[in-house]
ROBATI-443347 format. One record per residue: residue in one letter; y, x, z of N, C-alpha, C in turn. Coordinates in steps of 0.001 Angstrom, whole numbers, plus 500000, padded with zeros to 6 digits. Each point is the difference from the previous one (the first is absolute). Example, Ala and Ser with C-alpha at 12.3 -4.5 7.8 and 13.67 -1.06 7.14 Angstrom:
<atoms>
A494310513190507800501190499110500000501200500900500000;S501050499650499280501190500820500060501090499230500730;
</atoms>
This chain:
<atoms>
X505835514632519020498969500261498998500092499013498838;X500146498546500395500081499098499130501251500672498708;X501303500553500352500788500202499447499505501444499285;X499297500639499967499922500856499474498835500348498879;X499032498259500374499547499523498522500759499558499534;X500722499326500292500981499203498969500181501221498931;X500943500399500860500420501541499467498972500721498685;X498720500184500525498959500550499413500154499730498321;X499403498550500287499654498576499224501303500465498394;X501227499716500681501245500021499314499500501458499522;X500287501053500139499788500913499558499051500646498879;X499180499324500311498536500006499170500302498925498179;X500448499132500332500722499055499174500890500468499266;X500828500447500667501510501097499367499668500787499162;X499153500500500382499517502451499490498586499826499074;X499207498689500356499061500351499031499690500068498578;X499638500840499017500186499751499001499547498578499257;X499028499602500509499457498504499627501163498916499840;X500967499824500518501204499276500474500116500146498688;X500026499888498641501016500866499571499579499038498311;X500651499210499093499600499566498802499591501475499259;X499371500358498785499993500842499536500969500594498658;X500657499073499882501212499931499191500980500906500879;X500034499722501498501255501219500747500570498836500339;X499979498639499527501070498741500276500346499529501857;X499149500722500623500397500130501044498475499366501282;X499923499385500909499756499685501223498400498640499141;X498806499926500610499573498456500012500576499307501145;X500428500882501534500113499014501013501046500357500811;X501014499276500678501052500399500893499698500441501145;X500784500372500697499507499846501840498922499507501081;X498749500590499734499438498650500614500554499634501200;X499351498664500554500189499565501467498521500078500435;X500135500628501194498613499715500850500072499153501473;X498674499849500143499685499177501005498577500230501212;X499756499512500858499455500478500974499216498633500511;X498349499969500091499742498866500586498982500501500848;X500042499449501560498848500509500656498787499579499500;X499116500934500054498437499088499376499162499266500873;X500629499892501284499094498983500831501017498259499446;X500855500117499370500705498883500178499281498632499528;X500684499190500591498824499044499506500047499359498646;X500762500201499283499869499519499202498815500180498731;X500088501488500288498793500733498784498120499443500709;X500476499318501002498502499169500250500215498349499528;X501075499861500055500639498389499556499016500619498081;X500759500986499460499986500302498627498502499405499586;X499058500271501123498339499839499963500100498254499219;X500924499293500855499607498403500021501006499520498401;X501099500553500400500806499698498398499320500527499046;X500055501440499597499666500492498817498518499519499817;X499046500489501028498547500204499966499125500797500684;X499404499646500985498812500928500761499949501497499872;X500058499799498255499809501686499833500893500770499809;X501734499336500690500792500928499268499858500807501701;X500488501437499989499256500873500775501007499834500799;X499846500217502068501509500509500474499774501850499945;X501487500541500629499969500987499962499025501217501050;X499427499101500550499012500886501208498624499847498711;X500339498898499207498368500604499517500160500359498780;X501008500817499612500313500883498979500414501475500811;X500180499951500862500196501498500717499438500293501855;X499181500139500577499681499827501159501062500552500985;X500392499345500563501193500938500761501577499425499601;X500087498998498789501065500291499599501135498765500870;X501351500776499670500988500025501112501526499023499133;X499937500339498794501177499771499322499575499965498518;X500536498757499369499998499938498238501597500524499470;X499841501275499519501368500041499115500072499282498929;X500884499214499520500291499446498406501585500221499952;X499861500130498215501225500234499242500143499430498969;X501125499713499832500466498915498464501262501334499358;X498679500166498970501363500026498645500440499675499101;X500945499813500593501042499034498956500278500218498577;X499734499516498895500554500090498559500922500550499374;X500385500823499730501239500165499463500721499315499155;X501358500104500390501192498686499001499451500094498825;X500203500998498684499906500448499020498460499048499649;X499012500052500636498401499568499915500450498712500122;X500609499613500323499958498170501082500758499356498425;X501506501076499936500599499243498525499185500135498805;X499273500734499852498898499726498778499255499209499925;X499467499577501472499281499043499813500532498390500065;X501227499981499970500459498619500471499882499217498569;X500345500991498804500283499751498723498475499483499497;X498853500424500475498907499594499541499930498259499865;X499088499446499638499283498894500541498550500095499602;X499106500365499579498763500223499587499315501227500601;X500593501102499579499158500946500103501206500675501685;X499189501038499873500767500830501423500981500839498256;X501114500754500688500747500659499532499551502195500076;X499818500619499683499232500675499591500248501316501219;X501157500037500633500405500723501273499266499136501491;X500028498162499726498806499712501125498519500525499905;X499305500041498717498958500405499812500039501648500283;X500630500620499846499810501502500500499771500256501584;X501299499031500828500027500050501194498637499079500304;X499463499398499611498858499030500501498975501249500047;X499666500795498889499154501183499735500356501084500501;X500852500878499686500290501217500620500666499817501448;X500504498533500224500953500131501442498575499758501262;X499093499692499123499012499703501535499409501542500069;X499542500635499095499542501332499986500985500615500950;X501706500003500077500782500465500829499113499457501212;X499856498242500326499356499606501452498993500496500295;X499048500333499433498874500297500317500219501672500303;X500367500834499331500715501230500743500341500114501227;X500917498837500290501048500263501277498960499315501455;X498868499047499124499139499561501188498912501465500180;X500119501045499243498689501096500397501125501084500867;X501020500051499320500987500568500983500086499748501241;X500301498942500448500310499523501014498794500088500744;X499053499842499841498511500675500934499920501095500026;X500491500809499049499935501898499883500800500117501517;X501483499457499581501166500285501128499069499766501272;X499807498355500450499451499752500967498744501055500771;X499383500083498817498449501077500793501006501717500226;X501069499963499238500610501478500398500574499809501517;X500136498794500312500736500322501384499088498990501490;X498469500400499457499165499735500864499556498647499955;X500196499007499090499737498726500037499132499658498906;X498986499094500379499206499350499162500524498749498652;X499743499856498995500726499030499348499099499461498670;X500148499618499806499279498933498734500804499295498757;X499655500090499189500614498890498856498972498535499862;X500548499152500241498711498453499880499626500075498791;X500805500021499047499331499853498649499373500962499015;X499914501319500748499357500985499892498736499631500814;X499936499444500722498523500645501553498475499515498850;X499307500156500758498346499459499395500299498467500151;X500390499077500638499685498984500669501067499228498904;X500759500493499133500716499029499749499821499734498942;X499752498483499411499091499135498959501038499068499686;X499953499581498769501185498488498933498792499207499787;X500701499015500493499290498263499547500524499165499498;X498769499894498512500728499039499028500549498372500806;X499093499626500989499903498530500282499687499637501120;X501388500055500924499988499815501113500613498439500446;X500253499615501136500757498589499782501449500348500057;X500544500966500227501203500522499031500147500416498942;X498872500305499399499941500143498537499781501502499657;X500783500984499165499188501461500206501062500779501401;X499066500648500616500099500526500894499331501314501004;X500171500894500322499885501422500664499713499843501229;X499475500874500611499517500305501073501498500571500998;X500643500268499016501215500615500687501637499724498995;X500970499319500858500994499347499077501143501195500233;X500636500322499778500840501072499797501493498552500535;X500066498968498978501613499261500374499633499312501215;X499097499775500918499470499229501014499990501454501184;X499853501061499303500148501016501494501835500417499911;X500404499703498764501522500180499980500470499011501231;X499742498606499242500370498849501265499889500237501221;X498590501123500247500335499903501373500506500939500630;X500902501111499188500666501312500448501353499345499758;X500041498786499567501675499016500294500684500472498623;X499475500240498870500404500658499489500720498765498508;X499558498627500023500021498886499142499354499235500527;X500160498241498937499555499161500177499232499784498398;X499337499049499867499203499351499038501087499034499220;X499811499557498936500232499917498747499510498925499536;X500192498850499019499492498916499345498934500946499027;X500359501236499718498827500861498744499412501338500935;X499809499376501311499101500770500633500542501453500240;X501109500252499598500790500975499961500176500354501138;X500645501421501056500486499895500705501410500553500034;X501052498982500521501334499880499951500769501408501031;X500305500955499899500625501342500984501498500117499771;X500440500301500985501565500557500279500411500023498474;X499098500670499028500179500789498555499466499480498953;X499662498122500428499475499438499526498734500402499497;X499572498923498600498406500035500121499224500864498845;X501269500307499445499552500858498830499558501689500519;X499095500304500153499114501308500772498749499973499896;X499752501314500605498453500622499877499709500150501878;X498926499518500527499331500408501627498987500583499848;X500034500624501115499091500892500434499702500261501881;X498904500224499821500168499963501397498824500901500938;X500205500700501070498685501486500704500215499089501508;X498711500253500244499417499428501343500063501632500869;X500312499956501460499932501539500715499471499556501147;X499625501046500750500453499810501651500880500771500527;X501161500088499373501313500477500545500456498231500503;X500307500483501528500281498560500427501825500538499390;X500543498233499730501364500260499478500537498306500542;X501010500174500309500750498821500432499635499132498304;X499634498333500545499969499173498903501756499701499621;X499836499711498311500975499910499863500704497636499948;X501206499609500789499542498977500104500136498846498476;X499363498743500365500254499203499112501060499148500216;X501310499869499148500917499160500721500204498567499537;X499137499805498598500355498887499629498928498740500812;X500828498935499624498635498936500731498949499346499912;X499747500395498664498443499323499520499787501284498760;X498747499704499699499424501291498521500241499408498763;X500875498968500086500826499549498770501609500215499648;X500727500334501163500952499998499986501178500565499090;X499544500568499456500900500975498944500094499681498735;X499416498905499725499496499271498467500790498860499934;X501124499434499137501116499318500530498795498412499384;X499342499607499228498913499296499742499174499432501502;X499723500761500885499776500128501210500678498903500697;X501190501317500078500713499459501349501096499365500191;X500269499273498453500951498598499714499536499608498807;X499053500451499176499830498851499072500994500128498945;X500732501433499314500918500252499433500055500585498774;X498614500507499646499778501016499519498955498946498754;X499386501595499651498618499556499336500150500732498282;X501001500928499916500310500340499283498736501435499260;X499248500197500846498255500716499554499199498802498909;X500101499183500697499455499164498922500127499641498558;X500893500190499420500544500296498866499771501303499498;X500289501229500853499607500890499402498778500490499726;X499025499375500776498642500185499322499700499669498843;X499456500493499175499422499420498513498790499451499659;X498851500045501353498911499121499561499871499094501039;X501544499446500689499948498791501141499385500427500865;X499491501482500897499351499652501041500589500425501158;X501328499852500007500595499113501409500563498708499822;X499962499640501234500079498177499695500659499890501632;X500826498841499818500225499810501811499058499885500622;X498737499753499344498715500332501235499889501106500537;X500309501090499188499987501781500210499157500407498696;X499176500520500091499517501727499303498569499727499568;X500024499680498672498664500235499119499424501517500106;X499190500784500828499315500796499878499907500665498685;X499009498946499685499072500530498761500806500131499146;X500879498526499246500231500037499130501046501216500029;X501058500236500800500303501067499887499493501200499902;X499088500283500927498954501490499532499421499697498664;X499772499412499435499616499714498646500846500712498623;X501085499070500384500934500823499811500660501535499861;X500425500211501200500330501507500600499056501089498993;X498783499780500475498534501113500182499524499305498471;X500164499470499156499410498748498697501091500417498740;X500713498894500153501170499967498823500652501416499621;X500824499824501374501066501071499536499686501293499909;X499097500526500527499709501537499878498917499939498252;X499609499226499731499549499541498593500726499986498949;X501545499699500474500663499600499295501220501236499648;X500466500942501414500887500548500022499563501587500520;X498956499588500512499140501931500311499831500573499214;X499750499937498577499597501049499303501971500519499580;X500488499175499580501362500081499373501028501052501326;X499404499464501018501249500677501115499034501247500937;X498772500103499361499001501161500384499562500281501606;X500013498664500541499739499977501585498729498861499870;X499216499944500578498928499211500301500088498815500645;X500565500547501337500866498500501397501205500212499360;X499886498099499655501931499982499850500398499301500709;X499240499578500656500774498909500900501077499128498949;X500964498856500941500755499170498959500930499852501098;X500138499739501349501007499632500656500963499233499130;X500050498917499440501167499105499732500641499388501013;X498867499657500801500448498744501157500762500863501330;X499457501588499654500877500633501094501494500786499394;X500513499554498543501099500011499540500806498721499621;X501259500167499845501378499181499667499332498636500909;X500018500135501173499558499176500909500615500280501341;X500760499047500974500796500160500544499422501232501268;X498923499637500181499592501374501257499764501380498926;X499986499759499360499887501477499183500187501327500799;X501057499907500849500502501332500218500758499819501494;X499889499497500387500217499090501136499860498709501050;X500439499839501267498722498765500617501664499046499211;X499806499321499371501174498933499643500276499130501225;X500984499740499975501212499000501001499312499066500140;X500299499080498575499382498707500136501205499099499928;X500066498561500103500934498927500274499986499435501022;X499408499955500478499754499293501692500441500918500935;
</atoms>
């Protein structure tokens, strides 16, 4: 069964018209990869003590529920080289995919509950449900009731990032998404050895090359200015470059371009 969401997932991605720039220039997202996390696992009750009390587990976003699907899609080359050339603003194919490529996610998360309830199973989207609420000011700073790269982590799917990013097979440049079921499904495992591991900054001290590419400093070897980045993101640049490139969310991803995980978990020197 697991293989025949996969299957699904890919398919849905492939054929839908949303996928699609409106120029004809081709794809917002490659192949996704998916992943599988049981929802009793412990970690999404750990999530309570890291993130915050209120970020939700998956039994109290779905009664019954058995399995979190998540999926990463990945950027396309063409999107990733436009944006490498930036330094200020996002490049005008990231801002489409930031806007029209989540409209693709948010599609493929109502899909994927259509599919599920077609073949007898209950299912949910978290960031769809009633229950799920954004907080400006948490002691992580802004934060959800429900993390989309924190239920990736725990379907083994990446690690974390000096820019909060999460690092995948297909690196970190992508869009997640993720449906809660009670289709029980084998978890999928985690192989690396800590929830840093994939970030060469991390896990030798090699890196740090996000930091530079930010433009209002807010990564630092400490990690990840929140605000000042949402300030940013959701502030500046859509102020600056939304009306001109006719999308609202532009997102900026710099720090997830011409940066060595870009597109892959990097080697490293050690």
């Amino acid at each position: 069964m697991e293989e025949a969401l996969r299957a699904e997932i890919g398919r849905f991605v492939a054929e839908s018209p949303e996928n699609r720039f409106p120029d004809g220039s081709g794809p917002y997202f490659d192949d996704p990869l998916v992943g599988f996390a049981a929802a009793d696992d412990p970690l999404f009750t750990d999530y309570k003590h890291i993130i915050g009390d209120f970020h939700l587990t998956p039994a109290e976003l779905l009664d019954g529920a058995a399995t979190v699907i998540v999926w990463i899609l990945p950027i396309v080359e063409g999107t990733r080289m436009s944006n490498r050339l930036e330094t200020e603003w996002p490049s005008r194919k990231w801002a489409f995919t930031r806007s029209h490529g989540e409209t693709l996610n948010g599609a493929l998360r109502r899909h994927l509950v259509a599919h599920l309830e077609g073949i007898g199973h209950r299912a949910v989207v978290p960031q769809y449900a009633p229950a799920w609420k954004e907080f400006a000011d948490t002691p992580v700073g802004i934060a959800s009731t429900w993390s989309e790269r924190h239920a990736a982590y725990a379907a083994g799917l990446g690690t974390f990032s000096l820019s909060d990013g999460l690092i995948t097979a297909r690196g970190i440049a992508h869009r997640v998404g993720s449906v809660i079921t009670d289709l029980v499904l084998p978890p999928s495992p985690r192989t690396t050895p800590d929830h840093r591991h994939n970030c060469l900054w991390y896990r030798e001290e090699t890196c740090g090359v996000c930091i530079g590419r930010c433009p209002v400093g807010a990564i630092t070897f400490n990690g990840h200015d929140k605000s000042r980045c949402r300030d940013y993101v959701y502030g500046a640049v859509p102020e600056a470059v939304g009306e001109r490139y006719g999308v609202t969310h532009t997102g900026c991803g710099l720090c997830q371009t011409r940066v060595p995980c870009e597109s892959a978990i990097p080697r490293g020197k050690k």
